[in-house]
VMD Tcl script that builds the backbone (N, CA, C; Angstrom):
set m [mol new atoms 225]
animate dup $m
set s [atomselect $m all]
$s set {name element resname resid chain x y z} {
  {N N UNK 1 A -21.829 -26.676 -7.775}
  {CA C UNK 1 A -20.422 -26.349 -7.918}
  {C C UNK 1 A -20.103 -25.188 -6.967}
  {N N UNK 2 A -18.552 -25.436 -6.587}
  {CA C UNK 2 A -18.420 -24.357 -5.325}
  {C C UNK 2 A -17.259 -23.571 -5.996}
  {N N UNK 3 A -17.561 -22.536 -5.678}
  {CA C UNK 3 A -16.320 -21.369 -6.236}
  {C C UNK 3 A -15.405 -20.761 -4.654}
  {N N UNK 4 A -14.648 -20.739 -4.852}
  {CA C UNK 4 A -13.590 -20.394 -4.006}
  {C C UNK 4 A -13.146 -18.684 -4.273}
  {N N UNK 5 A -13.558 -17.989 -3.389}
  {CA C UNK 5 A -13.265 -16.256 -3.129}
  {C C UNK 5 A -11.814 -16.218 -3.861}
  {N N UNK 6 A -11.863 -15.024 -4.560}
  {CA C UNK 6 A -10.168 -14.579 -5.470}
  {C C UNK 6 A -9.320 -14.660 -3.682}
  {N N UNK 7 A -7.916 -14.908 -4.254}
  {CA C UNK 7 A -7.554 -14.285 -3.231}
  {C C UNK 7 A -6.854 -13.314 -3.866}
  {N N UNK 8 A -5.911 -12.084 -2.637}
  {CA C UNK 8 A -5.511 -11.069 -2.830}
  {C C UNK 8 A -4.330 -11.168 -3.106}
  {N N UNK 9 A -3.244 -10.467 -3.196}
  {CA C UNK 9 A -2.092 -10.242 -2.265}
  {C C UNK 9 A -1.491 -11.117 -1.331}
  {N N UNK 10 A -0.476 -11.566 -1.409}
  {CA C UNK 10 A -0.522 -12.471 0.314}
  {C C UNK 10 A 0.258 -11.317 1.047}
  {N N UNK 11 A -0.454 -11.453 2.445}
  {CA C UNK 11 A -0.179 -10.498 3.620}
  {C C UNK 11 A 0.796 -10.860 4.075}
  {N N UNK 12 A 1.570 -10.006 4.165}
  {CA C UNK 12 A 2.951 -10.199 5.327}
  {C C UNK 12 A 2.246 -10.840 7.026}
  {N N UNK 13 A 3.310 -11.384 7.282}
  {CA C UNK 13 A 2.825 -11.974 8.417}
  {C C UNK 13 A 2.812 -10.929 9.739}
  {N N UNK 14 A 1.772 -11.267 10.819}
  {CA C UNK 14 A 1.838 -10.632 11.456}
  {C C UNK 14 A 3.111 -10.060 12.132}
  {N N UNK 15 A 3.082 -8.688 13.311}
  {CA C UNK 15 A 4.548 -8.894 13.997}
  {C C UNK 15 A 4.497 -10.033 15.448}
  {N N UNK 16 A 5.316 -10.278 15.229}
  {CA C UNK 16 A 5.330 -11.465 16.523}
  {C C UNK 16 A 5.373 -10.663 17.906}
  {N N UNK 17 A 4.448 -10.831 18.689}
  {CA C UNK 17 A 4.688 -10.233 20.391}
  {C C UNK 17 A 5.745 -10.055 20.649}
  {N N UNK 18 A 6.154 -10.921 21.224}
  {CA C UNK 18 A 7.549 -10.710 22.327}
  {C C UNK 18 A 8.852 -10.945 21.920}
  {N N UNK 19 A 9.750 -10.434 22.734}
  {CA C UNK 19 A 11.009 -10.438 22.404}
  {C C UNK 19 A 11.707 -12.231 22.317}
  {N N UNK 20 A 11.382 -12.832 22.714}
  {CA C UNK 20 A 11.556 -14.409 22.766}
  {C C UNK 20 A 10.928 -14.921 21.821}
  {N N UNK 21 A 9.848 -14.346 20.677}
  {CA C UNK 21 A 9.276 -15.365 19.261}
  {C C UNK 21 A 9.884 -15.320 18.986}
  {N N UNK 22 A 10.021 -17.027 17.949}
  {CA C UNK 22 A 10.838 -17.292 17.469}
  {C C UNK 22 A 10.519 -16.929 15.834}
  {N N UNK 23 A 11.210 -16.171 14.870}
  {CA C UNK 23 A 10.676 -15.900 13.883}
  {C C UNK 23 A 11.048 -16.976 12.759}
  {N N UNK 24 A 10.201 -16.595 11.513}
  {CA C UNK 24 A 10.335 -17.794 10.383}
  {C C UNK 24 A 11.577 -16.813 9.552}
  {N N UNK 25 A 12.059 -18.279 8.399}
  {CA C UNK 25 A 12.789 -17.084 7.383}
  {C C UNK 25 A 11.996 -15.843 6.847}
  {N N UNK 26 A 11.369 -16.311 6.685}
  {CA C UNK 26 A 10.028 -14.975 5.363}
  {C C UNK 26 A 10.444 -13.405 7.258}
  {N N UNK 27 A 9.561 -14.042 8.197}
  {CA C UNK 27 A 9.663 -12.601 8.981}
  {C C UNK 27 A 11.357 -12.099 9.298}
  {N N UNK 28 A 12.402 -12.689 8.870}
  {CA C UNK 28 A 13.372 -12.622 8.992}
  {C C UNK 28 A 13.462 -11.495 7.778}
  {N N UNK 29 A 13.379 -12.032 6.817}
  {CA C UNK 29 A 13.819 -11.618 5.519}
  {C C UNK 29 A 13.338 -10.179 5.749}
  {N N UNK 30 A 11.485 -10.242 5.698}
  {CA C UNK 30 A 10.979 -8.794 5.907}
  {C C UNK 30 A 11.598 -7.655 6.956}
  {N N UNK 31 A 12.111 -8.485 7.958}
  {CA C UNK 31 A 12.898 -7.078 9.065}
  {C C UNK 31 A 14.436 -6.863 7.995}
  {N N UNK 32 A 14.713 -7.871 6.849}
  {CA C UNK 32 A 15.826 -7.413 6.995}
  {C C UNK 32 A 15.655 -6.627 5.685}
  {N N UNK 33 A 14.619 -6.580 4.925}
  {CA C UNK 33 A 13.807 -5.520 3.898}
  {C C UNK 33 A 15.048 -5.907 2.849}
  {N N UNK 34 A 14.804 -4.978 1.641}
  {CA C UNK 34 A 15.253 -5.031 0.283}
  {C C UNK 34 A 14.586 -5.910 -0.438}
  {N N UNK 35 A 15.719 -6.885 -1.178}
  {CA C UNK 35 A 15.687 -7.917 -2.150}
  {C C UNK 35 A 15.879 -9.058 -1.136}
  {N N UNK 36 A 16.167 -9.504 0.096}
  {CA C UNK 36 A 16.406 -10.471 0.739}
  {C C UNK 36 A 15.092 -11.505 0.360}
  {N N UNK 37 A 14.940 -12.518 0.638}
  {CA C UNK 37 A 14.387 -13.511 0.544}
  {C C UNK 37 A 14.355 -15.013 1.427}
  {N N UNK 38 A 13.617 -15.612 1.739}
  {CA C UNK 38 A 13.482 -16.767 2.954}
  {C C UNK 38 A 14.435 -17.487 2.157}
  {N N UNK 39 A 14.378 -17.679 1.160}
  {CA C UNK 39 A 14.943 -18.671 0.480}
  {C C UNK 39 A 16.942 -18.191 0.818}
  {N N UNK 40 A 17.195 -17.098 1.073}
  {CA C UNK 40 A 18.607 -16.297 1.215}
  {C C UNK 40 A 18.575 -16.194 2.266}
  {N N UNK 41 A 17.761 -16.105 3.328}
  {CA C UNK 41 A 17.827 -16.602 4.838}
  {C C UNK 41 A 18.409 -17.662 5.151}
  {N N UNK 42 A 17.735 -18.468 4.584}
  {CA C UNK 42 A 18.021 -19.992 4.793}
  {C C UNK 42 A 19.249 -20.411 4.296}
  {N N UNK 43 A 20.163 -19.892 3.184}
  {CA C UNK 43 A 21.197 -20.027 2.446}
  {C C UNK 43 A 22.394 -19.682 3.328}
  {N N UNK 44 A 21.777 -18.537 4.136}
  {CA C UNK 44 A 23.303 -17.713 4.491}
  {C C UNK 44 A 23.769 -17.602 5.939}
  {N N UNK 45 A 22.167 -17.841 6.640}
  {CA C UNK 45 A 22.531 -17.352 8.188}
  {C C UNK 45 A 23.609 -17.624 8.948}
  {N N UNK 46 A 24.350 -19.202 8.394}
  {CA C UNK 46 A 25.477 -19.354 8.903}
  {C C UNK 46 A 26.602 -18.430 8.656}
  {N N UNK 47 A 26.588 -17.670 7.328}
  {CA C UNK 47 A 27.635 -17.110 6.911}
  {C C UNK 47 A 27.968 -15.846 7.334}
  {N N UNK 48 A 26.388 -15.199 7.772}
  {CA C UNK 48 A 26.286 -14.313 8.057}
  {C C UNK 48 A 26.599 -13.999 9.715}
  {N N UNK 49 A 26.654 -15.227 10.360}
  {CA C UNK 49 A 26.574 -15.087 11.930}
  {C C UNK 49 A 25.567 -15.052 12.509}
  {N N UNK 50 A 24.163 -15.275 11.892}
  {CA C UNK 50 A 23.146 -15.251 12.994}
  {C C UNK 50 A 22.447 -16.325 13.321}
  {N N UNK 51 A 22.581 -16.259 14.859}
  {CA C UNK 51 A 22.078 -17.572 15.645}
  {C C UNK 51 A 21.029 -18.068 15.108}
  {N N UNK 52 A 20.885 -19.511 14.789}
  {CA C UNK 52 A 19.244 -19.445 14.257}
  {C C UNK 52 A 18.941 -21.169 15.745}
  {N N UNK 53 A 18.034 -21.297 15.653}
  {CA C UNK 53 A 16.879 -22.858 16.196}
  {C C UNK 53 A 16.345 -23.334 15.372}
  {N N UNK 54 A 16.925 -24.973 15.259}
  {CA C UNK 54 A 16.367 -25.931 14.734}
  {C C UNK 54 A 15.126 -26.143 16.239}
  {N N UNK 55 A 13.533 -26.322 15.458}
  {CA C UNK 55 A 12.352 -26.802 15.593}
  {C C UNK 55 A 11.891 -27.884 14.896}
  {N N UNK 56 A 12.058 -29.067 15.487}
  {CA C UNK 56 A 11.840 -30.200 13.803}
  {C C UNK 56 A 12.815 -30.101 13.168}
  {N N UNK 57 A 12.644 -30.059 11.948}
  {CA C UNK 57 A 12.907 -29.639 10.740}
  {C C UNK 57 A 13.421 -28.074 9.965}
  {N N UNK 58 A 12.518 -27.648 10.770}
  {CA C UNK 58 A 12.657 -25.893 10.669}
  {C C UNK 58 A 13.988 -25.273 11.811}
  {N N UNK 59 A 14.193 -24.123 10.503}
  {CA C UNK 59 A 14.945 -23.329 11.202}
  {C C UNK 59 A 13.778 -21.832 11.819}
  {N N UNK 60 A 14.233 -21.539 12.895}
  {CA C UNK 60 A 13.487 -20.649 13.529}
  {C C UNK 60 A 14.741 -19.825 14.488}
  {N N UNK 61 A 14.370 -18.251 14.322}
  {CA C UNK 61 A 15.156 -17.114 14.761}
  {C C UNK 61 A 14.739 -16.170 15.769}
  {N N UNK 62 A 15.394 -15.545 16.726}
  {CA C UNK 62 A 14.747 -14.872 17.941}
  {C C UNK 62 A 14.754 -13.785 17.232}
  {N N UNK 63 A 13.786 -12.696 17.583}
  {CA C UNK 63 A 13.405 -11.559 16.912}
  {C C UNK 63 A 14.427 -10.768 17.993}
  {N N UNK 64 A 14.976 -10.810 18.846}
  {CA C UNK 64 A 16.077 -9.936 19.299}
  {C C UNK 64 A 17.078 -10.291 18.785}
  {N N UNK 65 A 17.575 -11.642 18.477}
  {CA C UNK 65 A 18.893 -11.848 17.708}
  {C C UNK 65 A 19.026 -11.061 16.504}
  {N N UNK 66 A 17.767 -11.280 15.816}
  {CA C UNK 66 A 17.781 -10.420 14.840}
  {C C UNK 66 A 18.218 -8.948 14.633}
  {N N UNK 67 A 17.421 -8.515 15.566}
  {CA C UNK 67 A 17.290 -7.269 15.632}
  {C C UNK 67 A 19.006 -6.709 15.778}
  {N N UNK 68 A 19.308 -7.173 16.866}
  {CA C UNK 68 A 21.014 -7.054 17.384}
  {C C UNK 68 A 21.816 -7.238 16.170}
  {N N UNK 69 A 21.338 -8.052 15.624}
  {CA C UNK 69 A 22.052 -8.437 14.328}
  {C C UNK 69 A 22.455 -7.071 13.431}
  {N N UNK 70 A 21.141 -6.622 13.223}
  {CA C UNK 70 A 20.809 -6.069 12.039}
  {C C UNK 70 A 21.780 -4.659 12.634}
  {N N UNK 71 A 21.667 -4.225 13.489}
  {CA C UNK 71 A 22.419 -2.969 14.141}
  {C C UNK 71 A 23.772 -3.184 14.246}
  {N N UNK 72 A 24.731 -4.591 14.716}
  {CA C UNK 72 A 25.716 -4.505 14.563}
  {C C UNK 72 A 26.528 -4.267 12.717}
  {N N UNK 73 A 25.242 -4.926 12.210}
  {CA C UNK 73 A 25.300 -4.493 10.631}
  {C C UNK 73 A 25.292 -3.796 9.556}
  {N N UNK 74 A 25.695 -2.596 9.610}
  {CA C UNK 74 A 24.997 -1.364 9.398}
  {C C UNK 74 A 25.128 -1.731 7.497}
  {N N UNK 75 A 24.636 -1.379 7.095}
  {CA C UNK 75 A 24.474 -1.727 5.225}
  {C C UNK 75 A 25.742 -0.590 4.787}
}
mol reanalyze $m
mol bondsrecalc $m
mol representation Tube
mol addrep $m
Protein backbone atom coordinates (compact mmCIF):
# COMPACT_ATOMS: atom_id res chain seq x y z
CA UNK A 1 0.00 0.00 0.00
CA UNK A 2 1.19 3.50 -1.02
CA UNK A 3 0.62 6.54 1.11
CA UNK A 4 0.66 9.84 -0.47
CA UNK A 5 2.85 12.87 1.52
CA UNK A 6 0.17 15.38 3.61
CA UNK A 7 -0.02 18.18 1.60
CA UNK A 8 0.35 21.74 2.95
CA UNK A 9 -1.15 24.91 2.31
CA UNK A 10 -1.60 25.53 -1.36
CA UNK A 11 1.10 28.04 -2.54
CA UNK A 12 0.24 31.05 -4.28
CA UNK A 13 1.41 30.88 -7.65
CA UNK A 14 4.52 31.95 -8.75
CA UNK A 15 5.10 35.79 -10.06
CA UNK A 16 4.97 35.62 -13.74
CA UNK A 17 8.31 37.14 -15.58
CA UNK A 18 7.42 39.56 -17.94
CA UNK A 19 5.35 42.26 -18.60
CA UNK A 20 3.41 40.37 -21.58
CA UNK A 21 2.32 37.00 -19.15
CA UNK A 22 -0.66 36.39 -19.47
CA UNK A 23 -2.12 35.96 -15.93
CA UNK A 24 -4.90 33.44 -14.56
CA UNK A 25 -8.00 34.69 -12.48
CA UNK A 26 -6.49 33.31 -9.02
CA UNK A 27 -2.97 35.65 -10.00
CA UNK A 28 -5.38 38.33 -10.86
CA UNK A 29 -7.33 38.15 -7.80
CA UNK A 30 -3.98 37.92 -5.59
CA UNK A 31 -2.51 41.38 -7.19
CA UNK A 32 -5.83 42.63 -6.57
CA UNK A 33 -5.56 41.32 -2.64
CA UNK A 34 -8.48 41.50 -0.03
CA UNK A 35 -11.56 39.28 -0.25
CA UNK A 36 -11.42 39.19 -4.17
CA UNK A 37 -11.60 35.81 -5.56
CA UNK A 38 -11.02 33.95 -9.23
CA UNK A 39 -14.34 33.07 -9.01
CA UNK A 40 -15.19 37.40 -8.82
CA UNK A 41 -12.61 37.82 -11.46
CA UNK A 42 -14.30 35.89 -13.69
CA UNK A 43 -17.81 37.42 -12.73
CA UNK A 44 -16.88 41.01 -13.17
CA UNK A 45 -13.95 41.86 -15.43
CA UNK A 46 -16.33 43.02 -17.92
CA UNK A 47 -17.94 45.31 -15.50
CA UNK A 48 -15.09 46.39 -14.20
CA UNK A 49 -13.26 47.38 -17.57
CA UNK A 50 -10.46 45.13 -17.67
CA UNK A 51 -9.20 43.80 -20.86
CA UNK A 52 -9.06 40.16 -20.45
CA UNK A 53 -7.88 36.99 -23.55
CA UNK A 54 -9.84 34.29 -24.38
CA UNK A 55 -7.10 31.12 -24.67
CA UNK A 56 -9.40 28.11 -25.48
CA UNK A 57 -11.71 28.24 -23.14
CA UNK A 58 -9.90 30.30 -20.58
CA UNK A 59 -9.89 33.69 -19.81
CA UNK A 60 -6.31 35.01 -19.41
CA UNK A 61 -5.04 38.76 -18.37
CA UNK A 62 -1.82 40.85 -19.11
CA UNK A 63 -0.07 41.55 -15.90
CA UNK A 64 0.39 45.25 -17.17
CA UNK A 65 -3.28 45.62 -17.90
CA UNK A 66 -3.66 44.76 -14.64
CA UNK A 67 -1.43 46.57 -13.05
CA UNK A 68 -2.68 49.97 -15.01
CA UNK A 69 -5.85 48.90 -13.94
CA UNK A 70 -5.37 48.70 -10.46
CA UNK A 71 -3.73 52.42 -10.31
CA UNK A 72 -6.30 54.02 -12.36
CA UNK A 73 -8.43 52.46 -9.42
CA UNK A 74 -7.57 53.74 -6.42
CA UNK A 75 -9.95 51.80 -3.52
Amino acid sequence: MTTTPPTGPAQPAPDPPGPGHLLTAGQVAALLGGDISARTVRAYWRTWGLRAYRVGKHLRWRKTDVLTWIDNHPA
